[in-house]
C-alpha positions in Angstrom: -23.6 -30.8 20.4 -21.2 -28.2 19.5 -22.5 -24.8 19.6 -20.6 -21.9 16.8 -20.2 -18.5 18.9 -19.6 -15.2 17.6 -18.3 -13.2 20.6 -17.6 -9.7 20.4 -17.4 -6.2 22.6 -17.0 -2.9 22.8 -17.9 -1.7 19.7 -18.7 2.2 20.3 -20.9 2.8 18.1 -21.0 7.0 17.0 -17.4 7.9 18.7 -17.1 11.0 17.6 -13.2 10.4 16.9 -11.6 13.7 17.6 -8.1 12.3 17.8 -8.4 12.7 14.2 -6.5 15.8 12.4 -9.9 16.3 10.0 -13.3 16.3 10.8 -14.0 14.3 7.3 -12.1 11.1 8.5 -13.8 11.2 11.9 -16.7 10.6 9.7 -15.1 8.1 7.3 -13.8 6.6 10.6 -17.6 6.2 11.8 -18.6 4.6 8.9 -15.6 1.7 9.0 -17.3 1.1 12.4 -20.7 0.0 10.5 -18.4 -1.8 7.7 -16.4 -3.3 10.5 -20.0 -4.6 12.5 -21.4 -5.6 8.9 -18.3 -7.9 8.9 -18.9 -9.5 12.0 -22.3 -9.9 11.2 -21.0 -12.2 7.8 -19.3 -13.9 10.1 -22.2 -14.8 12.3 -24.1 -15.9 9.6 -22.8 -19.5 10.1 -22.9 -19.2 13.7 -25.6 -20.4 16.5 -25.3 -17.0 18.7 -23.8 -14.1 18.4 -22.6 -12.1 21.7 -22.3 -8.5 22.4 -20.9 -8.2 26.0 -21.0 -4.0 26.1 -20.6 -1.0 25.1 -22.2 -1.4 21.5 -22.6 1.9 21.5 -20.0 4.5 22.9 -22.8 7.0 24.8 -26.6 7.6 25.6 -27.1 9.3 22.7 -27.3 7.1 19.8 -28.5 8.3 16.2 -31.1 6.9 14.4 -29.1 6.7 11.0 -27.0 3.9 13.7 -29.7 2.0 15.2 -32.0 1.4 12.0 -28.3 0.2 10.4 -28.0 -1.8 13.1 -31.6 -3.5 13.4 -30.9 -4.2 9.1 -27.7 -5.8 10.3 -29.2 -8.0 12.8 -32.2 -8.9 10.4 -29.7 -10.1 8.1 -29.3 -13.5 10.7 -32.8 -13.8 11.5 -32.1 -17.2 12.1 -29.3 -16.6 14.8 -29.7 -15.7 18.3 -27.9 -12.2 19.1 -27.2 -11.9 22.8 -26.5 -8.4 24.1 -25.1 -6.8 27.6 -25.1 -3.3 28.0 -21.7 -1.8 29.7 -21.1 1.6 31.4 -21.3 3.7 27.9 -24.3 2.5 26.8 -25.7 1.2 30.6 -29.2 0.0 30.9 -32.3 2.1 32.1 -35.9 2.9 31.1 -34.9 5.5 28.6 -32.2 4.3 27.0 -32.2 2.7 23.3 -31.9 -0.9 24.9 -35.5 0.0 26.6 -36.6 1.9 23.7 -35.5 0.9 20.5 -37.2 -2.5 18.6 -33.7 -4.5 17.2 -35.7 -7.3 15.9 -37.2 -10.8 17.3 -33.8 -12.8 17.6 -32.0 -9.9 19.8 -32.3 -10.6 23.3 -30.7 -7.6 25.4 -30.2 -8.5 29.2 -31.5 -6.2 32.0 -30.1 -5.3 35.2 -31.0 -7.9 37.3 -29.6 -11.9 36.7 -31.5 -13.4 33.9 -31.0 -16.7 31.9 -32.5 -17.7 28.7 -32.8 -21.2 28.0 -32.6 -23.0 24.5 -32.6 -26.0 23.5 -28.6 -26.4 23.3 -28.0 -24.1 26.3 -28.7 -22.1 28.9 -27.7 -18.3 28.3 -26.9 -16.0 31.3 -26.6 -12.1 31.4 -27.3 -9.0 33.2 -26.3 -5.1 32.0 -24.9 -2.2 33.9 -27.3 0.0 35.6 -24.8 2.7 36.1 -21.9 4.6 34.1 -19.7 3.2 37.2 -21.2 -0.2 38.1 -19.8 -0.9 41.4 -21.5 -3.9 42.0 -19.9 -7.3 41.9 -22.4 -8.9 39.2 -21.0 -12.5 38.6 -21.6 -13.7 42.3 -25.5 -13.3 41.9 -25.6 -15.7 39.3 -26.6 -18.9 39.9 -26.6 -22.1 37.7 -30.0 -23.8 37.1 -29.1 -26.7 35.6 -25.5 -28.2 35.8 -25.9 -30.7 33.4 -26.5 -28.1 30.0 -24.0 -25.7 28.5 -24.4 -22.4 30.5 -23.0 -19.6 29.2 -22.6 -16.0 30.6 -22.8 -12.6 28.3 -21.6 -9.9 31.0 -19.5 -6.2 30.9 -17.0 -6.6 33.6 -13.4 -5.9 35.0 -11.2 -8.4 35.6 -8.8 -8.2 38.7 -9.7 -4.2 38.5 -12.3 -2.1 40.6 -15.2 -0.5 39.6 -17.0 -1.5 36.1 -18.1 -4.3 37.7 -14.7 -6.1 39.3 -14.8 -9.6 38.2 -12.8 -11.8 40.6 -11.1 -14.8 39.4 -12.2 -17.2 42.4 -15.6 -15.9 41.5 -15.0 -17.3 37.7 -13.6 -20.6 39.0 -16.8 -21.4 41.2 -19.4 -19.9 38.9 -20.6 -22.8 37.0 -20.9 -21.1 33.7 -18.9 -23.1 31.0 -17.5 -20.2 29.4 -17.8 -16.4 30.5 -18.1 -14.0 27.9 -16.4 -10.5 28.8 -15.9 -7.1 27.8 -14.8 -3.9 28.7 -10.7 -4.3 28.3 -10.0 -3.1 24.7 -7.6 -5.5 24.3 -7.6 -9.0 23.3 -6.8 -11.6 26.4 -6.5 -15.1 24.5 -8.9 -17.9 26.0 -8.2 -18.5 29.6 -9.7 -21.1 32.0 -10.1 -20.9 35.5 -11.5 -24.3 37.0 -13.4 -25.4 34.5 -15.0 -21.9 33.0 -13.2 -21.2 30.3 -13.2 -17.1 29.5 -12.2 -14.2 27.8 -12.1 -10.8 26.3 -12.5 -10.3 22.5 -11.1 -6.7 22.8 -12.7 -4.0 20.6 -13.0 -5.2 17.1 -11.7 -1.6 16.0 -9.6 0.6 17.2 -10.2 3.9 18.1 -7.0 5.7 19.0 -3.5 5.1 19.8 -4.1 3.6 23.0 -5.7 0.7 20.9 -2.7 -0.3 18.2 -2.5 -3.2 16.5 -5.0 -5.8 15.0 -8.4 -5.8 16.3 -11.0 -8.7 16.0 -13.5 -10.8 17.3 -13.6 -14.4 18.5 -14.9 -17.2 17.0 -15.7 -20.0 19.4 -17.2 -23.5 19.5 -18.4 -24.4 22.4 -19.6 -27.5 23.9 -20.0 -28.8 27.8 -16.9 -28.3 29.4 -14.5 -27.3 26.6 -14.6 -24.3 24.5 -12.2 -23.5 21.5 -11.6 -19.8 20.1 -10.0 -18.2 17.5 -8.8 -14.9 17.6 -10.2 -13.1 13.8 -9.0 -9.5 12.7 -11.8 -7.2 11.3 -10.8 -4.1 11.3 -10.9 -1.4 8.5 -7.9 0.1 9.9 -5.6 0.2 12.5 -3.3 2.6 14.8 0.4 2.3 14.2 2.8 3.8 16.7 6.6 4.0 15.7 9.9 5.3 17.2 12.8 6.3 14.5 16.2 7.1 15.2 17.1 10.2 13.2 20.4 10.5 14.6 22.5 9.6 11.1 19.7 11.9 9.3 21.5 14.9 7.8 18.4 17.1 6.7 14.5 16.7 6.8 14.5 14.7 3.4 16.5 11.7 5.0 14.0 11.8 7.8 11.1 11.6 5.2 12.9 8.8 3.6 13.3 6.9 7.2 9.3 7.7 7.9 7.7 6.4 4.4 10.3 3.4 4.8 8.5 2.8 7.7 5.0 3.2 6.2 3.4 -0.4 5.4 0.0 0.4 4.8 -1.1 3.5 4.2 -5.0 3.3 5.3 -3.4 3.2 8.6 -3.2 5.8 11.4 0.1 6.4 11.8 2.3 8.1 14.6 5.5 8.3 14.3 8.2 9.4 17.4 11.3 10.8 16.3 14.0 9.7 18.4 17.9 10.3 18.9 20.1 13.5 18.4 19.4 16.1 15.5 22.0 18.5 14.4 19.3 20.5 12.5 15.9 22.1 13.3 12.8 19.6 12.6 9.8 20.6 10.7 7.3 18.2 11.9 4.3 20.0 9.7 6.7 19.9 6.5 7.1 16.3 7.2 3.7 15.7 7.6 3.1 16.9 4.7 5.1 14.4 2.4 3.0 11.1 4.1 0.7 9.9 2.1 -1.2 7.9 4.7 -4.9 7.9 6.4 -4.3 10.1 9.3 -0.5 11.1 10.5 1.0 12.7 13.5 4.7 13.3 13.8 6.4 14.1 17.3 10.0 15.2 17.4 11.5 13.8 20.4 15.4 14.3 19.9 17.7 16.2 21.4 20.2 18.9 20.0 23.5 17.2 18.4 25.5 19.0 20.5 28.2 19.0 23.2 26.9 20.7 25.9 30.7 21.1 27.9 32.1 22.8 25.2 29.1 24.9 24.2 28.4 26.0 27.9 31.6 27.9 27.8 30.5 29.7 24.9 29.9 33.2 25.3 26.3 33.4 24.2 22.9 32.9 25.0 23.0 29.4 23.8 26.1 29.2 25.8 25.0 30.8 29.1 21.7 29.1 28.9 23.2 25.6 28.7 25.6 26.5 31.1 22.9 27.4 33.7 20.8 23.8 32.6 24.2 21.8 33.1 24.2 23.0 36.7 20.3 22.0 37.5 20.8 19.3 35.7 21.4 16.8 38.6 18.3 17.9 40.6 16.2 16.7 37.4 15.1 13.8 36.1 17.1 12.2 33.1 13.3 12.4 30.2 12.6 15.9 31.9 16.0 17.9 31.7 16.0 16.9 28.1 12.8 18.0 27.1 13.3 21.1 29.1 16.8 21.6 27.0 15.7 20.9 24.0 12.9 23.3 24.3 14.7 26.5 25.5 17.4 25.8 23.0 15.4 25.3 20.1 13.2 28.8 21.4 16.9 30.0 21.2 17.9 29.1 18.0 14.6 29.6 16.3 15.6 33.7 17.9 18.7 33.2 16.3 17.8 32.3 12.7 15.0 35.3 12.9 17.9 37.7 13.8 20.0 36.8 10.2 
């Protein structure tokens, strides 16, 4: 029998997103968590199980406005069995809301110790972080009961990493478990198989800053003894976009603006946008700004001056004598940091200059 999985992770429920240049989208952005969770929940409505390995919620303190949506959500598939692990920003202990909180009769959230649940079609294997920093190895101390079912592990862990519970790979190979379902690494990994486990990280299925770009998802799996199938399914509400533009043909701030909103695809995005190459003119990143019309926008200049620094170092003038004096260090610096050190003091220099006139 084929069993229809649901797996997803890291979640982070209430982040208080304060990347974000206004405090109103750090709420809209909490609120396309709950639309992107009420998505996955669709999704699990034609499942068997739904998995939550970790970090459903993003700290200790959880509103009540989040759990009571959350215990609607998983009343909403009554009739599917919602497996939860908690990770180290929402780790288990006797006060949190995994202790406390009532999420309804088909959520099952695993404790700190090895546990299994058995059903009819498989045996389901779990156990939550106790700590923030979970040092323990966690996947050793399981141990499979019966060989001949589907077992099946829900766990928070880091793969090949230390701390956060370091999952070995020799320990996946010889577990037992016919698929391993992880979280903790915020992006998605593929399926992978080690021996005959099959595993893998759903990454978070929205992201939450720019350390997180691209499309975020979940993973819909069928699973049945000793082969598992997944496929990778974008949710998000929005994602983070990072871009690098050459500006060095630009002639004045209104062909950058053109090169930026040429470069704008979507506009509920979060976009940030690196300006690259030389500049022969001062850039107003704010008045750029300005002219985006997208979800959330950050512009960082990044060039240089358009300049030839031989012949201006024999200028007689500050500009001159200071790049004359940054020309000589320049050997005992390193290539990313003289340039951001020139650019700075010359721009400090030429912002004096246009004050003076």
């Amino acid at each position: 029998m084929d069993l229809k999985i649901i797996h997803t992770a890291d979640v982070h429920f209430d982040t208080p997103f304060s990347g974000l240049s206004e405090t109103e989208k750090a709420a809209v952005r909490r609120q396309d968590l709950r639309t992107t969770f009420s998505t996955i929940i669709s999704m699990a409505q034609n499942a068997d199980m739904l998995f939550i390995s970790g970090d459903l919620f993003d700290g200790r303190i959880v509103s009540r406005t989040t759990l009571d949506f959350l215990k609607r959500e998983f009343f909403k598939i009554k009739h599917v069995k919602v497996f939860i692990a908690a990770g180290n920003h929402d780790c288990f202990h006797s006060d949190s809301v995994y202790a406390t909180f009532d999420f309804g009769e088909n959520v099952h959230v695993f404790g700190t110790e090895p546990e299994v649940v058995e059903t009819e079609s498989a045996d389901i294997y779990g156990i939550s972080f106790q700590s923030a920093n979970e040092f323990r190895e966690l996947l050793p101390r399981f141990q499979v009961k019966n060989p001949a079912k589907m077992n099946l592990l829900v766990m928070h862990g880091n793969l090949m990493g230390e701390g956060y519970n370091p999952v070995q790979l020799s320990d996946i190979e010889t577990c037992g478990m016919d698929y391993v379902a992880l979280g903790h690494v915020h992006a998605a990994s593929g399926l992978k198989v080690r021996g005959a486990c099959f595993y893998a990280y759903p990454g978070c299925p929205e992201g939450r800053g720019f350390d997180e770009t691209g499309e975020k998802g979940v993973l819909a799996l069928t699973v049945s003894k000793g082969h598992v199938t997944a496929e990778f399914v974008p949710v998000q509400q929005r994602m983070y976009v990072s871009t690098s533009i050459d500006v060095s043909k630009a002639e004045c701030t209104e062909d950058i603006a053109k090169q930026i909103n040429g470069a704008l695809k979507e506009p509920q995005n979060m976009y940030r946008f690196r300006l690259t190459g030389s500049s022969s003119f001062p850039i107003d990143t704010e008045v750029l700004k300005s002219g985006i019309d997208a979800f959330d926008v950050s512009v960082i200049d990044e060039t240089v001056p358009a300049v030839d620094l031989e012949q201006l170092s024999r200028e007689f003038s500050l500009k001159g004598l200071f790049t004359k004096f940054a020309l000589e260090d320049r050997a005992n610096m390193e290539a990313e940091a003289f340039e951001l050190a020139f650019k700075t003091g010359f721009s400090i220099l030429e912002k004096e200059e246009r004050n003076e006139n």
